[in-house]
C-alpha positions as CSV (number, residue, x, y, z in Angstrom):
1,X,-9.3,-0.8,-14.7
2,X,-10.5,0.2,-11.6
3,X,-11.8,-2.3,-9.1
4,X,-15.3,-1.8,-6.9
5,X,-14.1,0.5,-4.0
6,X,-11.6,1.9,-5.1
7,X,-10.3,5.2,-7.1
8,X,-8.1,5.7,-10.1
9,X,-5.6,8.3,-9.3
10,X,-5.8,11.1,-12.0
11,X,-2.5,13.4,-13.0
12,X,-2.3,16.2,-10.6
13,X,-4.1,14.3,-8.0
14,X,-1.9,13.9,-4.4
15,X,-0.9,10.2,-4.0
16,X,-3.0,8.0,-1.7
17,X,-0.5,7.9,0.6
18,X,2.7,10.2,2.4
19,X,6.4,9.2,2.8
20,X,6.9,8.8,6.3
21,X,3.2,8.9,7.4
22,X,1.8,6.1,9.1
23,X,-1.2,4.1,8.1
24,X,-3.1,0.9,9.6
25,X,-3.8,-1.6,6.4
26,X,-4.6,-5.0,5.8
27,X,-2.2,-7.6,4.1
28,X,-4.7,-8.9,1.4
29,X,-2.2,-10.4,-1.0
30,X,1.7,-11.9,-1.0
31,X,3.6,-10.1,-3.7
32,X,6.6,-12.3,-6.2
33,X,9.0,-11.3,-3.9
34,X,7.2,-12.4,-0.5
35,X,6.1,-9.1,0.9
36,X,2.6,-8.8,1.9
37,X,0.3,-6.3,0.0
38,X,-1.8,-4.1,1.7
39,X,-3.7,-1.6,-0.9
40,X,-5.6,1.9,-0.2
41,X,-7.7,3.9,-2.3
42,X,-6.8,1.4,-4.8
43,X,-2.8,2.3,-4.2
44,X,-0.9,-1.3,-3.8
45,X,1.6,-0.6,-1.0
46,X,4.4,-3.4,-0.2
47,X,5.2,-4.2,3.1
48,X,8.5,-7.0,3.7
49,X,7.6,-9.7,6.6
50,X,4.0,-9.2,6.3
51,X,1.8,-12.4,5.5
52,X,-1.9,-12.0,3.9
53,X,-4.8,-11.2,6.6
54,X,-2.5,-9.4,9.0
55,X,-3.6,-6.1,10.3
56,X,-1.1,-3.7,11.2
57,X,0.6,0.2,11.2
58,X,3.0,1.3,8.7
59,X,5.1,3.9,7.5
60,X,6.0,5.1,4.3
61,X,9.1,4.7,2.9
62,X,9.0,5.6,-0.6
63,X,6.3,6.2,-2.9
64,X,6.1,5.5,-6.5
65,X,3.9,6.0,-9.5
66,X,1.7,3.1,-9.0
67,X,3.2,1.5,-6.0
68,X,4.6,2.5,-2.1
69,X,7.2,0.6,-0.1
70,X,6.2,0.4,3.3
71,X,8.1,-1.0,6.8
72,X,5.7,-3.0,9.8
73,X,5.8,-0.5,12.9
């Protein structure tokens, strides 16, 4: 289910996101684990140290099927 705001990505599609680009993103949520959650185009993207309503830049470190690992710059 796709959320207001956001896409769906469709097979074939290029991910949301780049390993080793950088991106600015907003923590929204605190994943199980403790990393903040920042999403784009509806891609959730983890990022370690980062709390909820922190604004920052990232870079990709791996991306996933439904999911992308992120580290704070």
């Amino acid at each position: 289910m796709t959320m207001p705001g956001e896409s769906e990505q469709k097979a074939g599609e290029p991910a949301a996101v780049e390993e080793g680009k950088q991106y600015h993103v907003t923590i929204v949520d605190m994943g199980k684990q403790g990393d903040g959650i920042a999403r784009l185009q509806g891609l959730v993207i983890f990022v370690p140290g980062a709390k909820p309503g922190e604004e920052m830049d990232v870079r990709i470190k791996k991306v996933g099927r439904n999911c992308a690992f992120a580290e704070k710059l």
